[in-house]
VOGU-3710 file (C-alpha; in Angstrom, 3 decimals, decimal comma):
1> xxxxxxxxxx> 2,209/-7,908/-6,964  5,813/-6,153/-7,032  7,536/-9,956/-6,535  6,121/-10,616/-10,071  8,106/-7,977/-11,507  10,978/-8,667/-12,999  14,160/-6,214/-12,218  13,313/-4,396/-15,370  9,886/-3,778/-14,788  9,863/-2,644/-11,249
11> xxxxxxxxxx> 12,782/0,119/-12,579  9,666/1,168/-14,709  7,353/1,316/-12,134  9,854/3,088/-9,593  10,768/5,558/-12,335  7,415/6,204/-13,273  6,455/7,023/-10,162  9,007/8,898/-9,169  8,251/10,856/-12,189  4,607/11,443/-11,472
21> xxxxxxxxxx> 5,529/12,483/-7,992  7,881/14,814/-8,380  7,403/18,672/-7,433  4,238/17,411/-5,399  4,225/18,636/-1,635  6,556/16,771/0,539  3,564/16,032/2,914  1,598/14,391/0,310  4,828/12,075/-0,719  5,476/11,624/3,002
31> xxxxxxxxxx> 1,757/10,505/3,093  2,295/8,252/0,102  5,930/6,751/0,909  4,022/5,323/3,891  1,440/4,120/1,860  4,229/1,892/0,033  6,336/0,662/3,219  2,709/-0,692/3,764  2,893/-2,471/0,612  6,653/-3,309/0,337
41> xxxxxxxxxx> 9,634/-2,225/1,535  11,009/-2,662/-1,282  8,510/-1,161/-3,580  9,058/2,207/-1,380  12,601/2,380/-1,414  12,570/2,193/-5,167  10,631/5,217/-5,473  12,681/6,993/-2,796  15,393/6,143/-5,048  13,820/7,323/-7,983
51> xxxxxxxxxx> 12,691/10,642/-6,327  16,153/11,206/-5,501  17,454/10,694/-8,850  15,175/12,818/-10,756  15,745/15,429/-7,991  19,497/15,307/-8,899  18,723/15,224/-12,820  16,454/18,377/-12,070  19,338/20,377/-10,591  21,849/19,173/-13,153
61> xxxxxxx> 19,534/20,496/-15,679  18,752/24,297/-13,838  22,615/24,265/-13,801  22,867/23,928/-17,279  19,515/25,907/-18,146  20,552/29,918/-20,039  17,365/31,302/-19,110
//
């Protein structure tokens, strides 16, 4: 299904997912990032990528955060 995607939408789904797994335990996402490489490579790597970036958004944002 993910070679259908267009560049665009397979940002969306990486992001989304990402998103949705974020501050989950890191044995569940280890659990589910195998899940994808079983699926695609590529599909998994996206969402590694997207973890990653909404990790570093998270910290940029506690940085910035008064309380």
């Amino acid at each position: 299904m993910i070679e259908m995607f267009d560049a665009g939408q397979k940002q969306r789904l990486f992001k989304n997912l990402g998103q949705a797994l974020h501050g989950v335990p890191h044995a569940i996402i280890d659990r589910q990032m195998k899940h994808l490489d079983a699926v695609h490579p590529d599909y998994a790597a996206g969402v590694r990528e997207a973890l990653a970036h909404t990790s570093k958004a998270e910290e940029k944002t506690a940085l910035h955060d008064p309380k």
